[in-house]
N, C-alpha and C positions, 0 to 999 in steps of 0.2 A: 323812772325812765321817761325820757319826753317824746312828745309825738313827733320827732324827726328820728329819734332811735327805735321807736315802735314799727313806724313805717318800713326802716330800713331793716329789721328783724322779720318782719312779714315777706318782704320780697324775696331776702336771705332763705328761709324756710318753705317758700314757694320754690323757690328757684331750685333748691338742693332737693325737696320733693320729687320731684320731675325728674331727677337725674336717677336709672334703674339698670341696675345689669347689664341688659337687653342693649339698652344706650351706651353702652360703652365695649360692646363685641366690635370687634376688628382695630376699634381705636388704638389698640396701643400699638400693634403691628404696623398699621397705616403711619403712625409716628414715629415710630422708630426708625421704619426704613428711610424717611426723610431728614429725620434728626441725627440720627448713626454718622454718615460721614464725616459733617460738621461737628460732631462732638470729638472724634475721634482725633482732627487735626487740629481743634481750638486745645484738645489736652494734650494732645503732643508737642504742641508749644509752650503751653504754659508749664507744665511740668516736665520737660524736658530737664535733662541730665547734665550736668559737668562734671567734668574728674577733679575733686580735689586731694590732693597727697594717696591717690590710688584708689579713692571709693567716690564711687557717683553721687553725687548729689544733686537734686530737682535746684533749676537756678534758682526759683521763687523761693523756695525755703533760705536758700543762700545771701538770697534777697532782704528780704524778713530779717534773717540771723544779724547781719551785719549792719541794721537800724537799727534794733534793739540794742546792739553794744556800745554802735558810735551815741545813740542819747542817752544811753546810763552817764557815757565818760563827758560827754558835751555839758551834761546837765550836771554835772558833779556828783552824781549819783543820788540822784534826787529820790530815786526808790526806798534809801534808807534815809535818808536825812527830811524825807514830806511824810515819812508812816505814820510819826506820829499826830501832826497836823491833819491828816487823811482822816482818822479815827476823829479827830477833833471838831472837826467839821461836818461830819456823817453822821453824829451824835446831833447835833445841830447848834454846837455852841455862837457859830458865825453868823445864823440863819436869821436876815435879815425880812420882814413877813412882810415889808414894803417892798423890796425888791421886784423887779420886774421876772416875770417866767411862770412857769405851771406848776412843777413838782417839787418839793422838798432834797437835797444833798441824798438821802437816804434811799428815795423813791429812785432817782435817777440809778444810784447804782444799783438798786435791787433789779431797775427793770434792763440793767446793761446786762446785770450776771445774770438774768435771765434766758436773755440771747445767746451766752458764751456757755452756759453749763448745759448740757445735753447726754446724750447716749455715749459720745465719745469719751468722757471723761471715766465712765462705765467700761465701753468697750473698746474704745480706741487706746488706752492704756496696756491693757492685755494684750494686742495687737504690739504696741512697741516692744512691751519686754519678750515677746513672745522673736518677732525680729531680731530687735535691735542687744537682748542679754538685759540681765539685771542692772547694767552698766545705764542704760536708756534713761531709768530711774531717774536717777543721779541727774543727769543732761538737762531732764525735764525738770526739774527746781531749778537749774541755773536759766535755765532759758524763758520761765513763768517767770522768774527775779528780773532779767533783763527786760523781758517786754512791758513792762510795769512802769518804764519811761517812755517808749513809744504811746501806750498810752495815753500820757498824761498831754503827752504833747498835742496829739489828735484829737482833745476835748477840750484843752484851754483853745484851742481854735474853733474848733464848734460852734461854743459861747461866744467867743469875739464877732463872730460873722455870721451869727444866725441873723433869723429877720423875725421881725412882731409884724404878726399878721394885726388887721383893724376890730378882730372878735378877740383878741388879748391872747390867742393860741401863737406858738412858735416852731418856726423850720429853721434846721439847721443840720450840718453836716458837711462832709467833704465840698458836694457839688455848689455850698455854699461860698468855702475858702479856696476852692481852687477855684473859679470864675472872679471872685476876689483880687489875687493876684496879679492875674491875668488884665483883666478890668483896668484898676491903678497903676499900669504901666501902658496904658495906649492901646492894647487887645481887648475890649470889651466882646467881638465875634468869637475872636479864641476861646477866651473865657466862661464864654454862654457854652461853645460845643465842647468842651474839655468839660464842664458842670453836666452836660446832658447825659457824655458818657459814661460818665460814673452813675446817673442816674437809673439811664437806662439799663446798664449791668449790674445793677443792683435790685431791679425789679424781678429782670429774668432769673437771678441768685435768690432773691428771695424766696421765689412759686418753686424754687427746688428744694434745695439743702435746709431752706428756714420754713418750708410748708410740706411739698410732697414725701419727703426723706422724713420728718419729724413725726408725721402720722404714720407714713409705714410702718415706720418702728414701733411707735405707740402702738396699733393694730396687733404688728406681733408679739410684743409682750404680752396684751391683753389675752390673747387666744393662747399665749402660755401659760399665763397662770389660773385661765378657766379651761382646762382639761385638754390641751394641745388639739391633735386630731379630732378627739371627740368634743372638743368645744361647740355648743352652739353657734359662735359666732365664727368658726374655724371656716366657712363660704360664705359668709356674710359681713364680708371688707364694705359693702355700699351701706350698711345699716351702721355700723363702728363709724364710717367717714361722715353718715350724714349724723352723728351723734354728735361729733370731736368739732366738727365744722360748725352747728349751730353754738355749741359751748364757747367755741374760740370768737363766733360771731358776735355774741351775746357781750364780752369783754369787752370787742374793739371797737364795739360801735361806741362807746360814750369815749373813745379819744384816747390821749395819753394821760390824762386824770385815771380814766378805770383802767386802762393798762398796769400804769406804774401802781394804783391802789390793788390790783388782784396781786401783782409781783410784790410791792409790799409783805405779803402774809404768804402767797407760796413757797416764795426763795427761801425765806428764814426755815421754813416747814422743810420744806425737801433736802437743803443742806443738812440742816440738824438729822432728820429722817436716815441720810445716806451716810454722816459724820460719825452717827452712833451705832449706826449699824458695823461698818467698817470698823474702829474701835471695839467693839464686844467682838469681832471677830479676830483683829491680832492679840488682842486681850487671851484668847482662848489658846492664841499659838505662842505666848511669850517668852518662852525658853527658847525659840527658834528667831526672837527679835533681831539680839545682838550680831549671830551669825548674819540673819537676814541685812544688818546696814552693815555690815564689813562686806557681805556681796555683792552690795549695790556698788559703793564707792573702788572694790577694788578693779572692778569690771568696768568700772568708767573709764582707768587708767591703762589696763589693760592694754597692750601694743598688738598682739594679734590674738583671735579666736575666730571660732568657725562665723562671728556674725559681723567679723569685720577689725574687730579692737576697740580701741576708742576710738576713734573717727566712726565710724559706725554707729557704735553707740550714741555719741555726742549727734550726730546726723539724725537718727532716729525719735530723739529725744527732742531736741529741736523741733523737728518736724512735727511732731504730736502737741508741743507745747503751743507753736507758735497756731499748728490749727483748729486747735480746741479755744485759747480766748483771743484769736483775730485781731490781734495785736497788731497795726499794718492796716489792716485793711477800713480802717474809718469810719464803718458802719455802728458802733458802741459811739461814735459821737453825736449822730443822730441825737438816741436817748438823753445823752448829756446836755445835749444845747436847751430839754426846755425846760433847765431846772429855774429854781428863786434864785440869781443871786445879779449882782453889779459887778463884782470880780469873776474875769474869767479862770484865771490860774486857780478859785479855790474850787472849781469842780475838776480842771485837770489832778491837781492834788488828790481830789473824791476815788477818782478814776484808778490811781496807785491800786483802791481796793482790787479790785476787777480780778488783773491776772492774779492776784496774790489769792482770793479765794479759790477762783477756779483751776487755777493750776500748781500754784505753791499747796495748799491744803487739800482738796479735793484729789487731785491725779495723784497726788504724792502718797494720799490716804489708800487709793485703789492696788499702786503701785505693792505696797506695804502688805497689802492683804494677801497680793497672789503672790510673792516673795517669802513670805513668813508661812504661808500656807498650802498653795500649788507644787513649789519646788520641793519641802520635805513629805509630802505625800504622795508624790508622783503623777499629779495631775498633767503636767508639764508634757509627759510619754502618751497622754490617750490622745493625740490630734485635737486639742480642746480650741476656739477660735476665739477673739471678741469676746460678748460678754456672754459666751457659755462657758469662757476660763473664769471671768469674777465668778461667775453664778456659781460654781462648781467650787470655788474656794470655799462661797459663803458656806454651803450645801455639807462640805465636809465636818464643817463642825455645826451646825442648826439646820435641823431634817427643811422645816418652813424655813429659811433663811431667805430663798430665792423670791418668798412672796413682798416684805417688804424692798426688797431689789427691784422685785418690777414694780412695787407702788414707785419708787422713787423714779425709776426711767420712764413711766406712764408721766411722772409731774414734769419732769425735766423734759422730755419733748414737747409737752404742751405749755411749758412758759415757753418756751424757745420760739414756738409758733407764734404765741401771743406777742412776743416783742420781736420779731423780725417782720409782724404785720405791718409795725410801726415803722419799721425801717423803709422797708417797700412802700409805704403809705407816703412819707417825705419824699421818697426819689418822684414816685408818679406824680405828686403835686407839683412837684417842681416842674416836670416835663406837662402836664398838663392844665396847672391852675390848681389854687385856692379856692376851692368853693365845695359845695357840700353835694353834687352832682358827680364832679370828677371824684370825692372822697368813696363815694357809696358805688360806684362801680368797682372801683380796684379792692372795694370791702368783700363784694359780692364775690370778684372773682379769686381776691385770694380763698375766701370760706368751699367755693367749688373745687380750687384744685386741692385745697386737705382732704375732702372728701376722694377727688379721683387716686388722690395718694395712696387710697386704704384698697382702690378697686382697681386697677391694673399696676404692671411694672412697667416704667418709662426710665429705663437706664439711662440709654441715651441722653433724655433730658434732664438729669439728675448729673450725667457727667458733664454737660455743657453749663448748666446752671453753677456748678461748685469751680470749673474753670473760670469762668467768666466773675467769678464775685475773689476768686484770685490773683486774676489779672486787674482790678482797679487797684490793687495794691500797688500800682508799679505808679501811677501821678500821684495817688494819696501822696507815699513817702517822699516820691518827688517835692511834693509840696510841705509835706512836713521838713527836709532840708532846707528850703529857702527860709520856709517863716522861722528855724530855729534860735536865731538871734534873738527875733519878738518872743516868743515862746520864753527866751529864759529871761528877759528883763522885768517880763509879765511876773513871771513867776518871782521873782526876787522880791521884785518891789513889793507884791500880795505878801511875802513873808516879812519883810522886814514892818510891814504897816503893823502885821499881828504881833509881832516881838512888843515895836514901839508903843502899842496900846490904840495904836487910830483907828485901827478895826474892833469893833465894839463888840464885846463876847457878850451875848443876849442872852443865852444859860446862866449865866455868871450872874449879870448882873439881874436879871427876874428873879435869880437866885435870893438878891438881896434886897429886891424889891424896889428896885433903880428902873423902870422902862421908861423914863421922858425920852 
């Protein structure tokens, strides 16, 4: 650790010392009643309703929905035709070690799915089928398969218009390519305030949905699986927060090197962790399999049921896919912009990985469990919610089943925090400066509010933070339409170089002992 990350851990640990109980009576009340109203009509906007063919749907998801289909068809469906490129690159056969950037193809997307896989993937699943019918399912692989080009498109931008800072570190992100734009067409003032607003909604999104929300949850897992009510730690949210907050401290202070190096070895861990656990459990229910995907699929098509039909279905499904890997919202390009490389399309490429982990495999795997498992045991009848319906799948067939569940939701809210630090860390730079002053303040403050996460409830500002990182969706994709031209020429060209041989497979040839 070096004496500028020492310092900055001392402060951190002082700082959250100080913060006790006592310091935090009336606060949330005091907050709310000021944050309440505003939260209230920023989400009534942004998720507000349309009627499509008789069932309502939130525009924003509508939104969402119909970017991810027009860049599958735009891009020629580059979801299937870059997969296997994706892999090929993420292994590191392209990986140029002279290249300019910080982190390796691999890093980068370990520390993106970091961000995107969380509790929802757990309990937001259960939540849809519980909704939307076994139909939801289904929706949700099609709509983690679509968003898999929005993606790619939102990270080969990243990388084109990040900036090299003068200490060899790199920013990049939306608020880079949209002021971009803007900029090279005579708007450079537009361009600054359209980059700050994404900025600045990406902060306030952060301290919620990516820091206060992720510790809560952590918290309550924690106090679930050490003895509920009677847990020791079941009134002691400020000793859990100042724990989770020095931990998460501890990572982000040495940058996106120990970000993406802790995400490195979590992500692989916790995936595998919650892969295999899921698998032993439809494993256990497998005569109930085959029924289970003839339920999923005919439920998709379904024309009327009590949750709507498919349109329902398809709506619900949508909705969970698109906001579990933030597909749209341009915040995973962050992470992407500091990887190694000269080509930017071969980290959009990278990027393909993303929704296809966490919502093709993942949600699909959860889906699977409480379908082959909740429905023929009649879990589905006890009001089960969230992930007390996974848990209660697990639970029916492995008495401990729930305890590696919550190891896995304990990891996966706390990468989540670790990489949306990053996230929020770029935006503030950007609004405040490049220097190691303005970095260690927005350090500090994000590690205080994971801690206040764990010691009062701030709805309010949990539903104005998850609005507001919503709502940049709407100039991201804007921007991702204009640039989509550049986007796919980028992308062609990167492919056809690797076909032709000009792009130098470094695996290959170290292979055979070729590195001049």
């Amino acid at each position: 650790m070096t004496d500028k990350q020492r310092s900055t851990a001392a402060v951190v640990a002082a700082f959250m010392g100080a913060v006790s109980p006592s310091a935090m009576a009336g606060i949330d009340t005091a907050v709310e009643s000021v944050m309440a109203p505003a939260a209230a009509l920023l989400s009534a906007f942004v998720f507000a309703r349309v009627d499509v063919f008789g069932v309502e749907i939130p525009w924003i998801v509508l939104w969402l929905a119909v970017a991810a289909t027009f860049f599958t068809l735009y891009m020629g469906f580059i979801n299937v035709r870059g997969f296997g490129l994706a892999l090929r690159l993420v292994r590191g056969d392209y990986h140029d070690p002279k290249a300019r950037g910080e982190i390796s193809h691999f890093q980068a997307v370990a520390t993106a799915v970091s961000g995107t896989v969380g509790v929802g993937n757990i309990g937001g699943v259960a939540v849809a089928i519980v909704i939307g019918g076994p139909g939801a399912a289904f929706w949700l692989i099609v709509a983690g398969l679509l968003s898999m080009s929005t993606k790619l498109v939102e990270c080969t931008l990243g990388v084109k218009y990040r900036k090299h800072n003068p200490d060899g570190s790199v920013s990049g992100g939306p608020m880079y390519y949209l002021e971009h734009w803007l900029s090279s067409r005579g708007r450079p003032g537009m361009g600054k305030g359209l980059g700050r607003f994404y900025a600045l909604s990406l902060v306030i999104g952060c301290l919620g949905i990516g820091n206060m929300f992720q510790s809560n949850q952590a918290y309550v897992q924690f106090v679930s699986i050490t003895g509920g009510e009677a847990s020791f730690f079941a009134d002691k949210g400020w000793l859990f927060g100042l724990a989770i907050a020095l931990l998460v401290g501890a990572v982000i202070i040495g940058g996106i090197r120990s970000i993406a190096a802790v995400a490195g070895r979590i992500v692989p861990f916790m995936a595998v962790l919650y892969m295999c656990s899921a698998l032993a459990i439809i494993l256990m229910s497998i005569e109930h399999l085959p029924a289970a995907v003839n339920l999923i699929v005919s439920s998709a098509f379904t024309l009327e049921s009590a949750t709507g039909g498919m349109i329902g279905a398809m709506i619900v499904g949508f909705q969970r896919a698109l906001f579990s890997n933030e597909a749209g919202l341009g915040s995973a390009s962050i992470a992407h912009s500091a990887v190694q490389t000269d080509h930017p399309a071969s980290e959009g490429l990278v990027s393909l990985l993303e929704p296809f982990i966490d919502t093709v495999v993942i949600c699909t795997l959860s889906s699977l469990v409480i379908v082959v498992t909740a429905y023929p045991a009649g879990l589905m009848d006890q009001g089960l919610e969230g992930i007390a319906l996974t848990s209660a799948a697990f639970e029916h067939h492995i008495d401990w089943a729930p305890y590696p569940l919550a190891v896995a939701a304990l990891l996966f809210a706390f990468s989540t925090a670790v990489a949306w630090s990053y996230y929020g860390l770029k935006a503030w730079t950007y609004l405040f400066g490049e220097h190691p002053l303005s970095e260690n303040i927005f350090k500090l403050i994000f590690c205080s509010f994971l801690a206040i996460g764990c010691m009062i409830q701030l709805s309010a500002v949990l539903d104005f933070a998850d609005a507001m990182v919503f709502l940049i969706s709407v100039p991201n994709i804007l921007g991702l339409y204009l640039f989509a031209p550049e986007v796919k020429r980028e992308v062609s060209e990167f492919m056809a170089k690797v076909r032709s041989g000009e792009i130098r497979n470094y695996r290959r040839d170290g292979a055979l002992g070729n590195t001049d």
